[in-house]
C-alpha positions as CSV (number, residue, x, y, z in Angstrom):
1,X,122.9,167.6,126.3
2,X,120.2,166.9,124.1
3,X,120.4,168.1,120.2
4,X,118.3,168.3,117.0
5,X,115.7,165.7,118.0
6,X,116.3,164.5,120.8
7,X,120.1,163.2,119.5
8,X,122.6,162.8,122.3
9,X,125.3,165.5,120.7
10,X,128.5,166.8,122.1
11,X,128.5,170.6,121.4
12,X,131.1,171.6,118.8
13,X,134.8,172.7,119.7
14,X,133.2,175.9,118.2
15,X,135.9,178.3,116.8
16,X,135.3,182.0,117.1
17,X,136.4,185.3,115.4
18,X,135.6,188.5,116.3
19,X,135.2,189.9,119.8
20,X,133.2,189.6,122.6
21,X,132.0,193.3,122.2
22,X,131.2,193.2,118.3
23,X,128.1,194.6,116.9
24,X,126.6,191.2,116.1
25,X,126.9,188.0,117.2
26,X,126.6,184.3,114.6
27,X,126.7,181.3,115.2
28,X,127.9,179.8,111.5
29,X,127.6,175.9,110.4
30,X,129.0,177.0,107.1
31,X,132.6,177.1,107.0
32,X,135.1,180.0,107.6
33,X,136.2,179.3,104.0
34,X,133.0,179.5,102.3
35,X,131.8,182.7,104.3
36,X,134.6,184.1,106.2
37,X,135.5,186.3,103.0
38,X,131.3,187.6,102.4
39,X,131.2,188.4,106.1
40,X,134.5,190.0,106.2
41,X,132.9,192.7,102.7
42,X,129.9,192.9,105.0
43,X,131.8,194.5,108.1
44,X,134.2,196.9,105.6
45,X,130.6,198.1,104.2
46,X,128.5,198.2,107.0
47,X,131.4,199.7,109.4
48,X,130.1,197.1,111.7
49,X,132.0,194.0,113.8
50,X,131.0,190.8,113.7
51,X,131.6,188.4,115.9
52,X,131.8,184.8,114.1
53,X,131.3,181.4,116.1
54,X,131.7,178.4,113.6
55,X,130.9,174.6,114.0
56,X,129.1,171.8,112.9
57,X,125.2,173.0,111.8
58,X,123.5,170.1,113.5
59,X,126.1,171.0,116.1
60,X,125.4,174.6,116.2
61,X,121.2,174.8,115.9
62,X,121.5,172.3,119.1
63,X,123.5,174.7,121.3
64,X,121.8,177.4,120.0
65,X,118.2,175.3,121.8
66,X,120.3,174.2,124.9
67,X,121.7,178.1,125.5
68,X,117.6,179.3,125.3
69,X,117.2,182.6,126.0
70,X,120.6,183.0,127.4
71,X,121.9,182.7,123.8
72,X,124.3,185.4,122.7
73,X,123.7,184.5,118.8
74,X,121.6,186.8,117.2
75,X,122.3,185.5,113.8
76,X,121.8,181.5,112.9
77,X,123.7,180.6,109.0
78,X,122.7,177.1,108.7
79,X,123.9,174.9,105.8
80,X,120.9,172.9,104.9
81,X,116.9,174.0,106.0
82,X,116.4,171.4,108.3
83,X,118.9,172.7,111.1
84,X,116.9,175.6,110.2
85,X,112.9,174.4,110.7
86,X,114.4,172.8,114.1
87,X,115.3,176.0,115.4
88,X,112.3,177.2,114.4
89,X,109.9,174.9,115.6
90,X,111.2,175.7,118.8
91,X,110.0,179.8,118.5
92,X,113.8,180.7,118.7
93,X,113.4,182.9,115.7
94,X,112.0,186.1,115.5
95,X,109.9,187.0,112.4
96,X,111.6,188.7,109.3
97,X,110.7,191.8,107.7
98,X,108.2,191.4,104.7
99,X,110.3,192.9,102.3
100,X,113.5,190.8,103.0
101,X,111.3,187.1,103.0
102,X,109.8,188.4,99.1
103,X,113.4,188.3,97.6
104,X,113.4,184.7,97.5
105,X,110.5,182.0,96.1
106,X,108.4,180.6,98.9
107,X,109.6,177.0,98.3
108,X,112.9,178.7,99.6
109,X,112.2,180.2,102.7
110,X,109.7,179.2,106.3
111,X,105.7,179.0,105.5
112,X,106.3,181.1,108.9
113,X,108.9,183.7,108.2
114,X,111.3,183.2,110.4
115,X,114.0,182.1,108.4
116,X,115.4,182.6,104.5
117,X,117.1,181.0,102.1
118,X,120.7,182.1,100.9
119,X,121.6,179.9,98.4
120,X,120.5,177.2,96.8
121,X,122.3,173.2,96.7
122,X,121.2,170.6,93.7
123,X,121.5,167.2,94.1
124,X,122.8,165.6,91.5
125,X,124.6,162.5,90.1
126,X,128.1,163.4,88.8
127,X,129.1,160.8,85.9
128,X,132.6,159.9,84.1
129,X,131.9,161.4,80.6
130,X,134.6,159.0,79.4
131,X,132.4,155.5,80.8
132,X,129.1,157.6,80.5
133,X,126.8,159.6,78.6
134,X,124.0,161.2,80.2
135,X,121.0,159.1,78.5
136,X,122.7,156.1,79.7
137,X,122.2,157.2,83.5
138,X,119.1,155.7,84.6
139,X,116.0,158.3,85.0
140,X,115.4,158.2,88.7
141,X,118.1,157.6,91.5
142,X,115.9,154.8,92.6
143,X,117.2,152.7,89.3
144,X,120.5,152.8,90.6
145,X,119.5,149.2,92.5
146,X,119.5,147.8,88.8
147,X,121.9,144.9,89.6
148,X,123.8,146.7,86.1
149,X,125.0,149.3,88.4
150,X,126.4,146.9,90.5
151,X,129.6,147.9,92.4
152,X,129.6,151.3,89.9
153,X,128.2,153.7,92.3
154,X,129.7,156.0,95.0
155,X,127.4,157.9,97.7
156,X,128.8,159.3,101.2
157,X,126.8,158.1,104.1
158,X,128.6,160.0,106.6
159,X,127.5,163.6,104.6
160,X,125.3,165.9,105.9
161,X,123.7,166.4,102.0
162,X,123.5,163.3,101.7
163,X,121.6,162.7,105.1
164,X,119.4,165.5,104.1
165,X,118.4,163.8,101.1
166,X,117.7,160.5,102.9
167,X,115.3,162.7,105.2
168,X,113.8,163.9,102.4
169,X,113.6,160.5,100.7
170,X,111.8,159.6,104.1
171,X,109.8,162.6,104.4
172,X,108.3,162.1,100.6
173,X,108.3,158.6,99.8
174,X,107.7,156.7,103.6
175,X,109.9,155.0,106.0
176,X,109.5,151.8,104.1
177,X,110.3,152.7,101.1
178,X,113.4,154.1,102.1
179,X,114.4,151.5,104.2
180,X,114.1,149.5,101.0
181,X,116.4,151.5,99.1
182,X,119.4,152.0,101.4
183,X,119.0,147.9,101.6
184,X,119.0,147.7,98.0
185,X,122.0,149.8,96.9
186,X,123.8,148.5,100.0
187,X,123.4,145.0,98.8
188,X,124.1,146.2,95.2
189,X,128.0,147.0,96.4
190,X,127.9,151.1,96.6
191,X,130.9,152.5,96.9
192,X,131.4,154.3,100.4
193,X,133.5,157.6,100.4
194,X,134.2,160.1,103.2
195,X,132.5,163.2,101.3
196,X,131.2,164.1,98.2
197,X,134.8,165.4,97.3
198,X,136.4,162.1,97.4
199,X,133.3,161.0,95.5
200,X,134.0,163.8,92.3
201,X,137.6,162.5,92.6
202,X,136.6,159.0,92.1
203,X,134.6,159.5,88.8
204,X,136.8,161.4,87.7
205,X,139.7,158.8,87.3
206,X,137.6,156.1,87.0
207,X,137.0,154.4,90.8
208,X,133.4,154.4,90.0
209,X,131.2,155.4,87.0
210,X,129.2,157.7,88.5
211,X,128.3,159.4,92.5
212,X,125.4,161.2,94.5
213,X,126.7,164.5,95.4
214,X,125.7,168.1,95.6
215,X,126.1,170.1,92.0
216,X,128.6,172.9,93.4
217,X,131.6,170.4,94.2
218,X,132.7,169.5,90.4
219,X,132.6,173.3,89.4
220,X,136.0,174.1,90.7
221,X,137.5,171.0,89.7
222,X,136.5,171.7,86.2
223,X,137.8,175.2,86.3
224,X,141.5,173.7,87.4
225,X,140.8,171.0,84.6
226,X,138.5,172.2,81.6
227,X,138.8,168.5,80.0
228,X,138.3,166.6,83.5
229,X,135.6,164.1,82.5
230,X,132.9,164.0,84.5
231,X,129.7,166.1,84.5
232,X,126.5,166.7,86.4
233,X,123.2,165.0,85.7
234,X,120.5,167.3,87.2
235,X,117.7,165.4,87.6
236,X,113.6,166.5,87.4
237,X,109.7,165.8,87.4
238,X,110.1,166.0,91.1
239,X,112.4,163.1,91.3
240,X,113.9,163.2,95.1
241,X,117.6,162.8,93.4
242,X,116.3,166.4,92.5
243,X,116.3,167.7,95.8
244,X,117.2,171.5,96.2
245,X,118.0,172.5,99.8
246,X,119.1,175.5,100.8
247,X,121.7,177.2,103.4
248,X,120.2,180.1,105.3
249,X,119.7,182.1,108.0
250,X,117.0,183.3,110.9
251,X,117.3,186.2,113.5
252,X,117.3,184.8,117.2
253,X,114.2,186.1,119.0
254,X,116.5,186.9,121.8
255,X,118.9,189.2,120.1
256,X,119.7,192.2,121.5
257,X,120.9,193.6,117.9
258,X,117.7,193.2,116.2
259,X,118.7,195.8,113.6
260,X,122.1,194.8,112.5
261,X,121.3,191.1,112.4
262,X,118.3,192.7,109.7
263,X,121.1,194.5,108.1
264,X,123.4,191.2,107.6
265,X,120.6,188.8,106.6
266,X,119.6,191.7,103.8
267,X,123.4,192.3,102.5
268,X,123.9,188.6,102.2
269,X,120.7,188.4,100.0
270,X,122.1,191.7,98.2
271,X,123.2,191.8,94.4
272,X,127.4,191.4,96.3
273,X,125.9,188.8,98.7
274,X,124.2,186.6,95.8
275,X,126.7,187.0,93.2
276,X,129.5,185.7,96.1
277,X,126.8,182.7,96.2
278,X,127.0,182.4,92.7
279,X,130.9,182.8,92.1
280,X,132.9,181.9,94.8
281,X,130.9,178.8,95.8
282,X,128.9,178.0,92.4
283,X,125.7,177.8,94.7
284,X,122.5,179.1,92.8
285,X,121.3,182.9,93.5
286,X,117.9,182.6,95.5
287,X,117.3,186.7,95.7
288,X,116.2,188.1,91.8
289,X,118.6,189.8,89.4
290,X,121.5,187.6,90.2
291,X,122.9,185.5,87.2
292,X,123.7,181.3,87.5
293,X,127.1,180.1,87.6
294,X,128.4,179.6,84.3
295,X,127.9,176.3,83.1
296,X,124.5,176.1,85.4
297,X,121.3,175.5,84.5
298,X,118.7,178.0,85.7
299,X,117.2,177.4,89.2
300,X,114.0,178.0,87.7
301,X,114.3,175.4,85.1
302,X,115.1,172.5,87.6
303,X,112.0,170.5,88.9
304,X,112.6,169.6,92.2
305,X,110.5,167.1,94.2
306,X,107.1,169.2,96.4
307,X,108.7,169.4,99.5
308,X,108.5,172.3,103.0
309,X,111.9,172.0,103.5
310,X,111.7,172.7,107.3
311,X,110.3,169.1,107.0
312,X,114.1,168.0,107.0
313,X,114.3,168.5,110.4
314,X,114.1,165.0,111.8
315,X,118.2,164.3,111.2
316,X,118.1,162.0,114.5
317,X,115.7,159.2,112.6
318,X,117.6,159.0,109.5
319,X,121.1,158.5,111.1
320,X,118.4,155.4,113.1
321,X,117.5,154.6,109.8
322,X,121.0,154.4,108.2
323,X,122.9,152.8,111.6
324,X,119.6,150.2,111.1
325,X,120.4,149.5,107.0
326,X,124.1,148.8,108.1
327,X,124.6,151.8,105.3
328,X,126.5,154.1,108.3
């Protein structure tokens, strides 16, 4: 079949929980680690049965287009917006309520209300505070070319954040410009790592000096090891290494359980479902009233770049774009 933009996909070996005759149907790109244990409070609360179906996002949002109106989903979690704004552009998603889409800041949500954002995901550039101190990190990721970061850097090509930043890259600073870049740190020896795991790891014992990754992955390594040394440079003044996308969630037009999916989307934008957010995956709270992971900065004091993050949605030209570079 055909997937997110016209990508040849295979549909996702796509593990379910739940039963065929549960109250409400998703289709999850997050994992059953992250939310399996949110969704799990949500049934014990609600007294309803839920019926989980993850996979892949990319994986996901394109069966959720080739199964149409036949779809049995009635709830789409999505890890990043641009699986989202896909799904959307298509009129799969049925408007949300009002009073759900005002929990969270417009640059978090669709201009069209049909999907919300549940948490939110930094990029960052994780350093070895023992090579390192933050005012020696250059002050845009596009410095990183500097032939004195030659060899000393780690991204993961293969990563869907890291794709989503590249789209964004593309989406905000032009094809050729981007092109550019991915040339330039190529040539300039970046490290390639499978994930932005292995990239944390590799700071931290000295591999590399310093890695593009999302914020939430060092978190638990620094609560299993206080004096691990490596840190998180947020970056700002709309800088694209300052990207913050979001995972969320839209209601399929064709759902048959219109209410319950209502009721899900608002529990995991509740004071239990942000504060899991916060907690248990040291994402940022998008709904009010919620405090930031320890050690966090404030959402509202980072300065992302101006970006309608349902403009990620064109995954299929950046994987071109990084097959063409040689940087995938």
């Amino acid at each position: 079949m055909r997937g997110l933009v016209g990508t040849l996909v295979l549909l996702p070996a796509v593990t379910a929980c739940g039963s065929d005759d549960a109250d409400l149907t998703v289709y999850s790109g997050r994992g059953e680690s992250l939310v399996g244990p949110i969704i799990e409070q949500f049934e014990e609360e609600s007294g309803l049965s839920v019926d989980v179906r993850y996979g892949n996002t990319a994986e996901m949002a394109a069966q959720i287009l080739d199964e149409g109106s036949n779809t049995p989903a009635d709830v789409f979690l999505a890890q990043d917006a641009g699986a989202l704004g896909e799904v959307s552009s298509t009129g799969a998603f049925a408007p949300l309520p009002a009073d759900l889409l005002d929990q969270v800041d417009p640059a978090y949500r669709s201009a069209d209300g049909d999907w919300v954002g549940l948490s939110g995901r930094s990029r960052v550039v994780v350093y070895n505070t023992d090579r390192l101190t933050e005012d020696e990190l250059p002050e845009t990721v596009a410095e990183f070319t500097d032939p004195g970061w030659e060899g000393r850097i780690g991204w993961a090509p293969s990563n869907a954040s890291f794709q989503a930043f590249v789209t964004a890259m593309r989406v905000l600073e032009g094809e050729d410009a981007t092109r550019a870049w991915l040339e330039a740190m190529r040539d300039n020896g970046t490290q390639v790592y499978e994930n932005n795991i292995a990239i944390v790891d590799a700071v931290a014992n000295g591999e590399v000096d310093a890695g593009l990754v999302n914020h939430y992955y060092l978190y638990p390594k620094l609560e299993e090891q206080p004096d691990l040394p490596a840190a998180n440079k947020f970056y700002g003044g709309g800088d694209v290494g300052a990207l913050v996308n979001v995972a969320g969630a839209g209601i399929l037009a064709e759902s048959d359980a219109t209410d319950a999916a209502t009721r899900f989307v608002e529990f995991l934008l509740s004071d239990t479902g942000q504060t899991y957010f916060a907690t248990e995956t040291s994402e940022f709270p998008l709904a009010d009233g919620v405090a930031q992971p320890e050690g966090m900065p404030e959402l509202a004091s980072l300065t992302p770049p101006s970006i309608d993050l349902a403009q990620l949605e064109d995954l299929s030209g950046t994987l071109d774009l990084l097959q063409e570079t040689g940087v995938l």
